[in-house]
mmCIF file of the N, C-alpha and C atoms, coordinates in Angstrom:
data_MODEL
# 
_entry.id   MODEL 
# 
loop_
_atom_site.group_PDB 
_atom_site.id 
_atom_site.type_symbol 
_atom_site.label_atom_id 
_atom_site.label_alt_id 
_atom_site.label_comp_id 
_atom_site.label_asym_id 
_atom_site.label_entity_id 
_atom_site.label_seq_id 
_atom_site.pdbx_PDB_ins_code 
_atom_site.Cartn_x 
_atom_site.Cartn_y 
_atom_site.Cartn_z 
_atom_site.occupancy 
_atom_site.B_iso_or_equiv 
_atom_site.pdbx_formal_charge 
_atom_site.auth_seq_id 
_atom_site.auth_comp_id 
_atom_site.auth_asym_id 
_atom_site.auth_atom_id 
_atom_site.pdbx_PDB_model_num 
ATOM 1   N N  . UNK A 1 1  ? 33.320  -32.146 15.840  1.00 0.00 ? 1  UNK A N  1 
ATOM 2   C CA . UNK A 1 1  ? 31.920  -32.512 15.737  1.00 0.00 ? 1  UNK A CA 1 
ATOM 3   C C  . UNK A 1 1  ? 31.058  -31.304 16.107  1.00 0.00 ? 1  UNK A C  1 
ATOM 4   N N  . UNK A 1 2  ? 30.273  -31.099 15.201  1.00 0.00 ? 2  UNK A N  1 
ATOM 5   C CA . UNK A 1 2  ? 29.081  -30.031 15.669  1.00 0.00 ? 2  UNK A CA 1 
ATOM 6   C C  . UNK A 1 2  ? 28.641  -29.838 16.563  1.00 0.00 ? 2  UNK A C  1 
ATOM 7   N N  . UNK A 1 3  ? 27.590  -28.594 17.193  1.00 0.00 ? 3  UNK A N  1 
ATOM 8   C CA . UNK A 1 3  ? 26.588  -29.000 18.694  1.00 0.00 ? 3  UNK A CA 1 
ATOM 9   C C  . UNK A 1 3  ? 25.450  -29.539 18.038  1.00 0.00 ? 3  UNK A C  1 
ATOM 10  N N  . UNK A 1 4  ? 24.925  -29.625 16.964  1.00 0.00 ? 4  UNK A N  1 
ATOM 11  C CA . UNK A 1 4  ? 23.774  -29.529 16.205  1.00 0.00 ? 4  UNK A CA 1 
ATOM 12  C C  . UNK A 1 4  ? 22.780  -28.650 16.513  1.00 0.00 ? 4  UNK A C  1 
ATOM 13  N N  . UNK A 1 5  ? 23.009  -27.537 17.307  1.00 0.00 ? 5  UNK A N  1 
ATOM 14  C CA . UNK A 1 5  ? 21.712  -26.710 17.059  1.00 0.00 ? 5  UNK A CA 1 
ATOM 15  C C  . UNK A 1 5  ? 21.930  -25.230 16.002  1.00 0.00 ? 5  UNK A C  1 
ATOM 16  N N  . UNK A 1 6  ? 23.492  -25.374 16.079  1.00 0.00 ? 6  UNK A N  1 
ATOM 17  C CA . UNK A 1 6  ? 24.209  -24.038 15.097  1.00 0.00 ? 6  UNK A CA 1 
ATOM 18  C C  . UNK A 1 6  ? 24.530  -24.365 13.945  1.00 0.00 ? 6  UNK A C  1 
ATOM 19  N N  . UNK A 1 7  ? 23.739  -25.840 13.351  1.00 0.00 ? 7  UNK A N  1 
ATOM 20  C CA . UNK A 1 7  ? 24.164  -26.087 12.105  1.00 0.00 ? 7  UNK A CA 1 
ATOM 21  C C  . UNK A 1 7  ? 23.520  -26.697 11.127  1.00 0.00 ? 7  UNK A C  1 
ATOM 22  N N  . UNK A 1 8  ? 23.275  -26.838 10.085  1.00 0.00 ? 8  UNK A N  1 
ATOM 23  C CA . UNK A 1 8  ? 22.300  -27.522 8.949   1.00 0.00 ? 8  UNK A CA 1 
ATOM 24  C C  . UNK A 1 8  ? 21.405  -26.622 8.527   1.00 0.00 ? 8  UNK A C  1 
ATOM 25  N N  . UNK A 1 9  ? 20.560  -26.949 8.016   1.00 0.00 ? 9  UNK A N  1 
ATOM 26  C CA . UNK A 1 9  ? 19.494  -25.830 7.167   1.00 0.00 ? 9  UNK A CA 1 
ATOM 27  C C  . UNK A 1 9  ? 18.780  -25.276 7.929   1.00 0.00 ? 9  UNK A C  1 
ATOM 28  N N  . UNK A 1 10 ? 18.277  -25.244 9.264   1.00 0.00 ? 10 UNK A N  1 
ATOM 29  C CA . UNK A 1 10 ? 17.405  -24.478 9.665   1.00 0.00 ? 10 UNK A CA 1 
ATOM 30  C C  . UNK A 1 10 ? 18.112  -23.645 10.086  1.00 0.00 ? 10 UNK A C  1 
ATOM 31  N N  . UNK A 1 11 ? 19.206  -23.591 10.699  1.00 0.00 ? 11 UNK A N  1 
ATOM 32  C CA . UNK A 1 11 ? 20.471  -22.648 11.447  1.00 0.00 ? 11 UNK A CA 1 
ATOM 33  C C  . UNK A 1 11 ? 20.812  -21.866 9.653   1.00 0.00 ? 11 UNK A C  1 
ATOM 34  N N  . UNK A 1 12 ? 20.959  -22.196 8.652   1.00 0.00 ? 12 UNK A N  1 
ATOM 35  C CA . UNK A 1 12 ? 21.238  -21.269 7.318   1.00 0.00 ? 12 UNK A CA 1 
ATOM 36  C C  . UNK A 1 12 ? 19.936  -20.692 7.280   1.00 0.00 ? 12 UNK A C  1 
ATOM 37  N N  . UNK A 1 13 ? 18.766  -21.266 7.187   1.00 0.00 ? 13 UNK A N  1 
ATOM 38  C CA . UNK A 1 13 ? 17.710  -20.601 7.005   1.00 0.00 ? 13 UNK A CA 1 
ATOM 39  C C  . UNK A 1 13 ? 17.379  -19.149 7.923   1.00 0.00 ? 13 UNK A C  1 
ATOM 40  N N  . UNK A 1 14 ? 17.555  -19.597 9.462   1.00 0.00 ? 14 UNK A N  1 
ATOM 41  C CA . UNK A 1 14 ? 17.374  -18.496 10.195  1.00 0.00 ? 14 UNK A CA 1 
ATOM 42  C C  . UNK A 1 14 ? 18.554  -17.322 9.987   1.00 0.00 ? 14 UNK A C  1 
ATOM 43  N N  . UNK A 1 15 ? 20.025  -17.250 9.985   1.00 0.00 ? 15 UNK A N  1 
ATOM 44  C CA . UNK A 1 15 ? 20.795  -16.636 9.078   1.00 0.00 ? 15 UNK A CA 1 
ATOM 45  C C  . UNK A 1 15 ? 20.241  -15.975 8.089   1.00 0.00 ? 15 UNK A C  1 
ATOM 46  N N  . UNK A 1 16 ? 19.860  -16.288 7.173   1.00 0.00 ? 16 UNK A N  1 
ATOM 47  C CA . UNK A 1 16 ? 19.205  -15.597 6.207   1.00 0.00 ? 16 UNK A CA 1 
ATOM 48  C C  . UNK A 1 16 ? 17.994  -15.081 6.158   1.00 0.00 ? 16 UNK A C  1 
ATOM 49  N N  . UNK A 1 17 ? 16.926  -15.244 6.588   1.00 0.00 ? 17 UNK A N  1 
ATOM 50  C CA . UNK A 1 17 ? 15.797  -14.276 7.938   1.00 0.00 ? 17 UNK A CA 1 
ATOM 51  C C  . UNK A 1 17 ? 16.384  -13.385 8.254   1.00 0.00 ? 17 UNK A C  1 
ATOM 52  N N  . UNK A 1 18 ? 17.309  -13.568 9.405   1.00 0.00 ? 18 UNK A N  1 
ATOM 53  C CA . UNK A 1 18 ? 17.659  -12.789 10.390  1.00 0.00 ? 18 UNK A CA 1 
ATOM 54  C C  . UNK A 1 18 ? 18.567  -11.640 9.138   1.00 0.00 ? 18 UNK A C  1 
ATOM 55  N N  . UNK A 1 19 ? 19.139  -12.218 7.923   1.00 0.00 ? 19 UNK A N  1 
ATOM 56  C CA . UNK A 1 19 ? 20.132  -11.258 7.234   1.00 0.00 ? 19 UNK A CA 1 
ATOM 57  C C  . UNK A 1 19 ? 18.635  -10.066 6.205   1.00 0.00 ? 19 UNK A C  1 
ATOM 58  N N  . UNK A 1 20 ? 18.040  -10.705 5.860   1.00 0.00 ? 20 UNK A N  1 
ATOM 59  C CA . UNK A 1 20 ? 16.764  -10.418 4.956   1.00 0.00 ? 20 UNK A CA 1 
ATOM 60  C C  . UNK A 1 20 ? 15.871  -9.465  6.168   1.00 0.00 ? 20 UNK A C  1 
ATOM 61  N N  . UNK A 1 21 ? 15.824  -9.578  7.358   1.00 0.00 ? 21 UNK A N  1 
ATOM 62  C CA . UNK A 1 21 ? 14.929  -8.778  8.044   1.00 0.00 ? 21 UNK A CA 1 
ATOM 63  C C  . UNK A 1 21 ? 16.018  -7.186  8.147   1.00 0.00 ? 21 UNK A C  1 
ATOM 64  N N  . UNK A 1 22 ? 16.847  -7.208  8.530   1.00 0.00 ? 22 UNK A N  1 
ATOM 65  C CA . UNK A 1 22 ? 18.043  -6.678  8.644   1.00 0.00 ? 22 UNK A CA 1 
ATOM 66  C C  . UNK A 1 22 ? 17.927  -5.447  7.567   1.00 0.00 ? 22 UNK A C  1 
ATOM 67  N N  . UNK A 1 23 ? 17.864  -5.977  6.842   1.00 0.00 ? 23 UNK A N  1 
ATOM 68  C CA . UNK A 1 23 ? 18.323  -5.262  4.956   1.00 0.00 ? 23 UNK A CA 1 
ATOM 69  C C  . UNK A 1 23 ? 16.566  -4.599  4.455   1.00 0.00 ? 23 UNK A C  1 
ATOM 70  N N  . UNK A 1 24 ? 15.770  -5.090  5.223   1.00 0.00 ? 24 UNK A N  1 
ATOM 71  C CA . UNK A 1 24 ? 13.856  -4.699  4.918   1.00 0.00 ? 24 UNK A CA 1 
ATOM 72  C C  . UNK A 1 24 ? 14.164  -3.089  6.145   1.00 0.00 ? 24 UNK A C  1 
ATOM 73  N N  . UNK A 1 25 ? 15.033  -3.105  7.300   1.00 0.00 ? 25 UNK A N  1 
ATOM 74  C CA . UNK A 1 25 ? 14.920  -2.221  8.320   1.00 0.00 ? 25 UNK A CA 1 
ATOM 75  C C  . UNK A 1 25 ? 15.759  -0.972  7.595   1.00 0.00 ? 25 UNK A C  1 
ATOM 76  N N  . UNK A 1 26 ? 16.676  -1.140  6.865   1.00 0.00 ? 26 UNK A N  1 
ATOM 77  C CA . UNK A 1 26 ? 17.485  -0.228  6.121   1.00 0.00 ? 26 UNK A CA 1 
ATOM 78  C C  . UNK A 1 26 ? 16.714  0.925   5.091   1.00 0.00 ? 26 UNK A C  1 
ATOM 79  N N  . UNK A 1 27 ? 15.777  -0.039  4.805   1.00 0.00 ? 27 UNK A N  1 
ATOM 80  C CA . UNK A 1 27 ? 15.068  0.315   3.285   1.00 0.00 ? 27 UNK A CA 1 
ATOM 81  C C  . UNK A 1 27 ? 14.308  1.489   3.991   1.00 0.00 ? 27 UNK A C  1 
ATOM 82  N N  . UNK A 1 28 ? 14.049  2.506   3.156   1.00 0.00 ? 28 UNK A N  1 
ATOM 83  C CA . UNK A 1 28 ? 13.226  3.274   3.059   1.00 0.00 ? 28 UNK A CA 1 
ATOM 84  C C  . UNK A 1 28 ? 11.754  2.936   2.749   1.00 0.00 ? 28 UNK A C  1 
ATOM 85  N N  . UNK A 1 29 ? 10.570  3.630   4.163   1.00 0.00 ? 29 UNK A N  1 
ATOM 86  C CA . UNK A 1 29 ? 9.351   3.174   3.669   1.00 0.00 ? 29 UNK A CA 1 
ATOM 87  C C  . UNK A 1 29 ? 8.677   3.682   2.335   1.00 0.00 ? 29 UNK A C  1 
ATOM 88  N N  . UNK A 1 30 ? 7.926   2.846   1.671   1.00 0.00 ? 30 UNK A N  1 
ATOM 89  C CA . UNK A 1 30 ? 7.263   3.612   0.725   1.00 0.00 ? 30 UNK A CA 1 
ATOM 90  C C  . UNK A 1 30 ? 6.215   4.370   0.719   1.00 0.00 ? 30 UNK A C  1 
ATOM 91  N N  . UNK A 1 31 ? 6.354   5.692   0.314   1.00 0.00 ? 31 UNK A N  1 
ATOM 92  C CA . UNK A 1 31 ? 5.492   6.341   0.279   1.00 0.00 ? 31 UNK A CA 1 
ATOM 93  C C  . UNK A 1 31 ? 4.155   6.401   -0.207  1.00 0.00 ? 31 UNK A C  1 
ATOM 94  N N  . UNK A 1 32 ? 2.867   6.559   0.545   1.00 0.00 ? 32 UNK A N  1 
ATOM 95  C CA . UNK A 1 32 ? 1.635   6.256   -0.136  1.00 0.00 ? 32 UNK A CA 1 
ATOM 96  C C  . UNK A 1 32 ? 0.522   7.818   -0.007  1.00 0.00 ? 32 UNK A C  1 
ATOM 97  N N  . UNK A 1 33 ? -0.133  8.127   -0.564  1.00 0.00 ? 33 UNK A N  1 
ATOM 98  C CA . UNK A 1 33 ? -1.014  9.089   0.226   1.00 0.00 ? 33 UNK A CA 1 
ATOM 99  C C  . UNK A 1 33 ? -2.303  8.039   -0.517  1.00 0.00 ? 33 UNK A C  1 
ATOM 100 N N  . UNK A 1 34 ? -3.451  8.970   0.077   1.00 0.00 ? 34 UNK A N  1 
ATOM 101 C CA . UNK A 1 34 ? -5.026  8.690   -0.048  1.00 0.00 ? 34 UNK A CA 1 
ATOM 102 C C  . UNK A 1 34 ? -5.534  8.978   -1.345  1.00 0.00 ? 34 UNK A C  1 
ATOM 103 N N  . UNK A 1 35 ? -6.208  8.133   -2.025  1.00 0.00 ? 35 UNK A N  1 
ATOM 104 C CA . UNK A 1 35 ? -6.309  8.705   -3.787  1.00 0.00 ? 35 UNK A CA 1 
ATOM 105 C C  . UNK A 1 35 ? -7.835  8.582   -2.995  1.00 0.00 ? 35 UNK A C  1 
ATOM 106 N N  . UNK A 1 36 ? -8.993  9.571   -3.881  1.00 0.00 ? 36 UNK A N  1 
ATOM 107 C CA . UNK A 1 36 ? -10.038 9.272   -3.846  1.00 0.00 ? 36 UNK A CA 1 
ATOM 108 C C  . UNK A 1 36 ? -10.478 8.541   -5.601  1.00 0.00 ? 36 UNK A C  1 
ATOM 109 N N  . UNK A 1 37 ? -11.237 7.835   -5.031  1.00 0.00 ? 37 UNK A N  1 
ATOM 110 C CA . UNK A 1 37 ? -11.477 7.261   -6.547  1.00 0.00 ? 37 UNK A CA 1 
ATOM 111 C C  . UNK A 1 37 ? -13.451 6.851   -6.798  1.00 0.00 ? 37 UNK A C  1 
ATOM 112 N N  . UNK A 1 38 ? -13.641 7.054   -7.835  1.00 0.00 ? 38 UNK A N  1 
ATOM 113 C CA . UNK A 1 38 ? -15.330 7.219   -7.675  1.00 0.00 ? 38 UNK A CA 1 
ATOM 114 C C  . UNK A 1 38 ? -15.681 6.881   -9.681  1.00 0.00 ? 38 UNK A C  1 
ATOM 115 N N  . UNK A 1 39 ? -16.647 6.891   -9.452  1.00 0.00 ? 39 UNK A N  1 
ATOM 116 C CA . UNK A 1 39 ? -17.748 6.414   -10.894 1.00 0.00 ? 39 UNK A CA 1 
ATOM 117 C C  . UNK A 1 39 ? -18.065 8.519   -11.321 1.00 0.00 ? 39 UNK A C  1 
ATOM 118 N N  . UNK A 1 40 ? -18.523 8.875   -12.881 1.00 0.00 ? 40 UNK A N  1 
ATOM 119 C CA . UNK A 1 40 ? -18.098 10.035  -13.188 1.00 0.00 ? 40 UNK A CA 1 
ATOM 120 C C  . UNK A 1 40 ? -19.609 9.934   -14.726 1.00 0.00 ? 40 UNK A C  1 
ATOM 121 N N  . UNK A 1 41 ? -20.188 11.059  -14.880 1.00 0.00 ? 41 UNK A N  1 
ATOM 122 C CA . UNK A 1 41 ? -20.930 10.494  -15.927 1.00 0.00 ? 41 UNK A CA 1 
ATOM 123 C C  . UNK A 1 41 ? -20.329 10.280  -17.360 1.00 0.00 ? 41 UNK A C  1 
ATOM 124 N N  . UNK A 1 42 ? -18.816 11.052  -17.541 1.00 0.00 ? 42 UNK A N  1 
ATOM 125 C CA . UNK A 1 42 ? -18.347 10.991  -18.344 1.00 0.00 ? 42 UNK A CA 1 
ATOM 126 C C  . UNK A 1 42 ? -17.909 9.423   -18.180 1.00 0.00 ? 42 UNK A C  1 
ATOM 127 N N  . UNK A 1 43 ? -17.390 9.011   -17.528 1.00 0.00 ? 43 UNK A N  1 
ATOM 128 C CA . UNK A 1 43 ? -16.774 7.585   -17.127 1.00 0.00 ? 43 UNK A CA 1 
ATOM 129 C C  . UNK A 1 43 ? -17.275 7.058   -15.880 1.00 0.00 ? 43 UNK A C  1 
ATOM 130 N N  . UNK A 1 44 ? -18.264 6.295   -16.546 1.00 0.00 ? 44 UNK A N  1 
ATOM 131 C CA . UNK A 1 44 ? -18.840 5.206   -15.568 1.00 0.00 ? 44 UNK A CA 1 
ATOM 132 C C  . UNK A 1 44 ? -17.908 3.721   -14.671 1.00 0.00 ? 44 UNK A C  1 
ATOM 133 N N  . UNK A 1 45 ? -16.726 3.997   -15.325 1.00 0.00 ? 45 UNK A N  1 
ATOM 134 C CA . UNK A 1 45 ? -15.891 2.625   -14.755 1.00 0.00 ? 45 UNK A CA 1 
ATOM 135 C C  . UNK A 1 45 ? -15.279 3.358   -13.231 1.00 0.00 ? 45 UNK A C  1 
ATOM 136 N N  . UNK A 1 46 ? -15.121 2.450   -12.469 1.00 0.00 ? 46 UNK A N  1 
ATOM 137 C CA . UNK A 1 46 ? -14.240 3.430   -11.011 1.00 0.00 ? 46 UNK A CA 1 
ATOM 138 C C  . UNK A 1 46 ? -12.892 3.868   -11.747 1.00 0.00 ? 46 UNK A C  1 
ATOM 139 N N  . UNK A 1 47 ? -12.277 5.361   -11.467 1.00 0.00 ? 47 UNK A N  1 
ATOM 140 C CA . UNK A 1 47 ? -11.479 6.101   -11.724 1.00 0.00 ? 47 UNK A CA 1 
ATOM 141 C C  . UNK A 1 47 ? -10.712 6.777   -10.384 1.00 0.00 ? 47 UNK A C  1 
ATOM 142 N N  . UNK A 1 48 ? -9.038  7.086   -10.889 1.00 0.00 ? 48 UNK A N  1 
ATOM 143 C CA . UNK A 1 48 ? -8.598  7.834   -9.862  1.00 0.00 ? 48 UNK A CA 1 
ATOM 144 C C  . UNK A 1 48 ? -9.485  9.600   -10.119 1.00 0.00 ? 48 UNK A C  1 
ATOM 145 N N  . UNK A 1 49 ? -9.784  10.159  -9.113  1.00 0.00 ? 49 UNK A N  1 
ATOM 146 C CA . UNK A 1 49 ? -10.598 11.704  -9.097  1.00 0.00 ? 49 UNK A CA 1 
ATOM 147 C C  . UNK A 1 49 ? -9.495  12.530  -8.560  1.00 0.00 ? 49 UNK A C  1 
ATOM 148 N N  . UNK A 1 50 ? -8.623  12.461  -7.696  1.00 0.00 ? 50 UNK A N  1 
ATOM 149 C CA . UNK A 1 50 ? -8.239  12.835  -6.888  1.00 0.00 ? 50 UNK A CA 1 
ATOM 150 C C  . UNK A 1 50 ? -7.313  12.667  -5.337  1.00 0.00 ? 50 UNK A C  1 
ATOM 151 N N  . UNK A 1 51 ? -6.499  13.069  -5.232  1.00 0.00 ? 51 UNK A N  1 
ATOM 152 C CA . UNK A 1 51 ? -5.895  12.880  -4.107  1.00 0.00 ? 51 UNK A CA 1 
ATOM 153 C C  . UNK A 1 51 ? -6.611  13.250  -2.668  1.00 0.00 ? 51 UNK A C  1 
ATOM 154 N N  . UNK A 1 52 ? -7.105  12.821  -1.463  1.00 0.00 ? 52 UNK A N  1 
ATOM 155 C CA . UNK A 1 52 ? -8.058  13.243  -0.461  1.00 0.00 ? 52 UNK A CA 1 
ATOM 156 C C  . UNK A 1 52 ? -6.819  15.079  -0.140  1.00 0.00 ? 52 UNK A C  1 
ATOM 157 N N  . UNK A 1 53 ? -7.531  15.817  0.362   1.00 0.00 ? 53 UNK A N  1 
ATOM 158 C CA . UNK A 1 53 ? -7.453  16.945  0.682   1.00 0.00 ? 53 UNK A CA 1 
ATOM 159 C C  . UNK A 1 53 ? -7.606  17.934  -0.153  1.00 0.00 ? 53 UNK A C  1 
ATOM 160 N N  . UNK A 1 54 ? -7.159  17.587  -1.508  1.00 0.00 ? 54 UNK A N  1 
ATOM 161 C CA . UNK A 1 54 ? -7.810  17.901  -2.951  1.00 0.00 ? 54 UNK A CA 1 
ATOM 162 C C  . UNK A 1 54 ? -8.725  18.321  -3.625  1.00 0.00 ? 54 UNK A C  1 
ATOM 163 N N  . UNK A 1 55 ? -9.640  16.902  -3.201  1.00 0.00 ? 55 UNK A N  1 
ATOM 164 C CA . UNK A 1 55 ? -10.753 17.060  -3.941  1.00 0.00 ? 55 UNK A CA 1 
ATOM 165 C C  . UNK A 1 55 ? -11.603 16.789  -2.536  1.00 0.00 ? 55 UNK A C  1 
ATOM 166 N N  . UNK A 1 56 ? -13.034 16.793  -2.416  1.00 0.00 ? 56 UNK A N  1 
ATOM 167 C CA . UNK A 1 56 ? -13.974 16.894  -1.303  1.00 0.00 ? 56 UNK A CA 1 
ATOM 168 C C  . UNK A 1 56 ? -15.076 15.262  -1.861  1.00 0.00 ? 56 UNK A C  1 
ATOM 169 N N  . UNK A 1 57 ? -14.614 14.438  -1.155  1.00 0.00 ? 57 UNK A N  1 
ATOM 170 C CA . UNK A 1 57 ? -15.517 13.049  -1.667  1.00 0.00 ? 57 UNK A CA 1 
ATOM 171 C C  . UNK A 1 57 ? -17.179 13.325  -1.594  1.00 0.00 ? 57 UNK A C  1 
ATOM 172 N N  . UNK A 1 58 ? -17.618 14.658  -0.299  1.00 0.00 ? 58 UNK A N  1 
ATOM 173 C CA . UNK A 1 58 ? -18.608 14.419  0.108   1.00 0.00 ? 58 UNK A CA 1 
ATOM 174 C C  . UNK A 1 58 ? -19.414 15.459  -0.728  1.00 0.00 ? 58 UNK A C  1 
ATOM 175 N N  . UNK A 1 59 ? -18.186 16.303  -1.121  1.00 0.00 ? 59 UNK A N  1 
ATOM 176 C CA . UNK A 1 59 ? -18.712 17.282  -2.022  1.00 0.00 ? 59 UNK A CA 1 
ATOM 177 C C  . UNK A 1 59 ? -19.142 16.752  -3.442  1.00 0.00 ? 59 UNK A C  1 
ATOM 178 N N  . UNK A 1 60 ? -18.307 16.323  -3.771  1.00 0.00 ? 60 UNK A N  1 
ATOM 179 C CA . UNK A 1 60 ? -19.121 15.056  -5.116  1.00 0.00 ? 60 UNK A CA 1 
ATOM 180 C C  . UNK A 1 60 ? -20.051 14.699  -5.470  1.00 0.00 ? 60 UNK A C  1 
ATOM 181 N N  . UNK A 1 61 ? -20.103 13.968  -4.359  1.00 0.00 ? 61 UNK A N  1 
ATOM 182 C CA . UNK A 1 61 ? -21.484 13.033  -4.436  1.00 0.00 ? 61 UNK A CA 1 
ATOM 183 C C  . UNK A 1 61 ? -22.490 14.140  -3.809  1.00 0.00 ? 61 UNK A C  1 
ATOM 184 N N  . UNK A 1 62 ? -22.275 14.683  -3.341  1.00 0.00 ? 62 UNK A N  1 
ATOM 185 C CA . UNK A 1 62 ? -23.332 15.614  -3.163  1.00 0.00 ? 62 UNK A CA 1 
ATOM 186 C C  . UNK A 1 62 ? -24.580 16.384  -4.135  1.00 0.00 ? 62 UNK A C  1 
ATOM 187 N N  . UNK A 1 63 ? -23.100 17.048  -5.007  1.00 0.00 ? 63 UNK A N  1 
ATOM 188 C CA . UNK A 1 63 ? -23.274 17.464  -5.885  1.00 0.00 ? 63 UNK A CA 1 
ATOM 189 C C  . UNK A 1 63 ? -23.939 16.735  -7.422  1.00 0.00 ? 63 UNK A C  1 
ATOM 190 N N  . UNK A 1 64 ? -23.894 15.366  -6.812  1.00 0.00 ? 64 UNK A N  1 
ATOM 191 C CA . UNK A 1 64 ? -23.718 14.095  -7.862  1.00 0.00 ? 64 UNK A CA 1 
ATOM 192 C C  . UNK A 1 64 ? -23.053 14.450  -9.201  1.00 0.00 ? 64 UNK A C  1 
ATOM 193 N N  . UNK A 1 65 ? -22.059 14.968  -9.394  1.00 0.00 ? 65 UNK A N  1 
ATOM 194 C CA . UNK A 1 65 ? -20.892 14.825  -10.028 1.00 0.00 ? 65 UNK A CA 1 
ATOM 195 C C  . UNK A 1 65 ? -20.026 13.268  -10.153 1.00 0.00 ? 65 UNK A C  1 
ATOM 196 N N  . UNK A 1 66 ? -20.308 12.850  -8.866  1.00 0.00 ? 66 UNK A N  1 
ATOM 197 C CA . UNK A 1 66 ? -19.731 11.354  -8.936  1.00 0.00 ? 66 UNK A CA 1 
ATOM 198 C C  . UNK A 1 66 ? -20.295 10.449  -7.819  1.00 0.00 ? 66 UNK A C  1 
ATOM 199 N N  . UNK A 1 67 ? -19.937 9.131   -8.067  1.00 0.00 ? 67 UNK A N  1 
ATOM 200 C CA . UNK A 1 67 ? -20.968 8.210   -7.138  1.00 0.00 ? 67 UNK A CA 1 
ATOM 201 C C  . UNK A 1 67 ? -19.430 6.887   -7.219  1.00 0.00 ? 67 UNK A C  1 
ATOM 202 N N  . UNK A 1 68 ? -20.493 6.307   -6.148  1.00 0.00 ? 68 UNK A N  1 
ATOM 203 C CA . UNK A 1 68 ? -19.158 4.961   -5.870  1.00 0.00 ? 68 UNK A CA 1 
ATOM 204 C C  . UNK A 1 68 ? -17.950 5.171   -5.578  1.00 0.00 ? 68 UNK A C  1 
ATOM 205 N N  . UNK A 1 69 ? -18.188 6.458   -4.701  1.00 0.00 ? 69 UNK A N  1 
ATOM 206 C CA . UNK A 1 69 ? -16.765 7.037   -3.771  1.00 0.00 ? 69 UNK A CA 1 
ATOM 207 C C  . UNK A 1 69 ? -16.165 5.587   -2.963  1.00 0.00 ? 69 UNK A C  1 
ATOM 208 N N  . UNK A 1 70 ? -14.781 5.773   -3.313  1.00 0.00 ? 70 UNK A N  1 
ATOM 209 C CA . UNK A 1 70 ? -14.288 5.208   -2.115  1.00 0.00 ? 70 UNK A CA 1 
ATOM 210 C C  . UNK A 1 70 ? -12.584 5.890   -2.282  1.00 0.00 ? 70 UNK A C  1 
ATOM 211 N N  . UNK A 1 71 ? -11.876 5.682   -0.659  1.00 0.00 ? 71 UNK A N  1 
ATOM 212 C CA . UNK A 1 71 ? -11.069 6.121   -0.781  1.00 0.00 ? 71 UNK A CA 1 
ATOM 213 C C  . UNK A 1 71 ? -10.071 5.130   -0.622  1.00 0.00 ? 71 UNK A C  1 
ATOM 214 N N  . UNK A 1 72 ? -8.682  4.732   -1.124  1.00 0.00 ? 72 UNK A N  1 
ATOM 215 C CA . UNK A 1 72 ? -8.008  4.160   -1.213  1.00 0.00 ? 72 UNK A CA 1 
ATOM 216 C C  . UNK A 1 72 ? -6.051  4.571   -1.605  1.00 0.00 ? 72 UNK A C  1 
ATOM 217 N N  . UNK A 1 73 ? -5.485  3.873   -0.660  1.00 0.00 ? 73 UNK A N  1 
ATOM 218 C CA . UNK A 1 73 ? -3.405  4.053   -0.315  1.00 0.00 ? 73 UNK A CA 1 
ATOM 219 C C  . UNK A 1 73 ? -3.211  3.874   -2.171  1.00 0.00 ? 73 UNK A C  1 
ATOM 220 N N  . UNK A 1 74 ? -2.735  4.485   -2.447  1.00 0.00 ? 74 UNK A N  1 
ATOM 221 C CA . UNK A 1 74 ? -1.966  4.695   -3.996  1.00 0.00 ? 74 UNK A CA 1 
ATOM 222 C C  . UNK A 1 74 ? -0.173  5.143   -3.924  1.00 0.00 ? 74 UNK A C  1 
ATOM 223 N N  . UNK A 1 75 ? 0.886   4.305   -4.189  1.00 0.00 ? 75 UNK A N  1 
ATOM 224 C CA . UNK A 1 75 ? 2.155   5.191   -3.490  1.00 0.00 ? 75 UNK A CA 1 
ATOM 225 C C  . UNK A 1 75 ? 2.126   6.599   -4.829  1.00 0.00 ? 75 UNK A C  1 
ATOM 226 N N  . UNK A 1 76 ? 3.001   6.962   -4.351  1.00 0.00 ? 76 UNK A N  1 
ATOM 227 C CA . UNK A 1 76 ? 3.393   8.378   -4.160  1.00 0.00 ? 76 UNK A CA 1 
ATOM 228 C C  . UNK A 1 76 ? 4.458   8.713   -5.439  1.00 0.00 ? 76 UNK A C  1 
# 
């Protein structure tokens, strides 16, 4: 006879958690860097411009070359 706390679906369920968390720690993280992305007069829709260190967001818009900077994780 069972104890019932090491057995039935929640005891398989946590097993498989515990096997699934396990196998996420193995994995390699994914790589992301910083895309800058902004509005352009050639192209008014938001666009990737640039990777940050690249290109200068403040220099842009400065320049108004581009508007509706924002920066945003893109992987790699």
């Amino acid at each position: 006879m069972g104890k019932g706390y090491a057995e039935g679906p929640a005891a398989d369920e946590a097993e498989r958690r515990r096997d699934e968390l396990a196998a996420e720690r193995t994995e390699r993280p994914h790589a992301s860097r910083r895309a800058v992305e902004g509005c352009t007069p050639d192209e008014p829709e938001r666009h990737f411009l640039g990777w940050e260190g690249e290109v200068d967001p403040d220099e842009l818009f400065a320049s108004g070359a581009a508007w509706g900077l924002r920066l945003v994780r893109r992987p790699v």
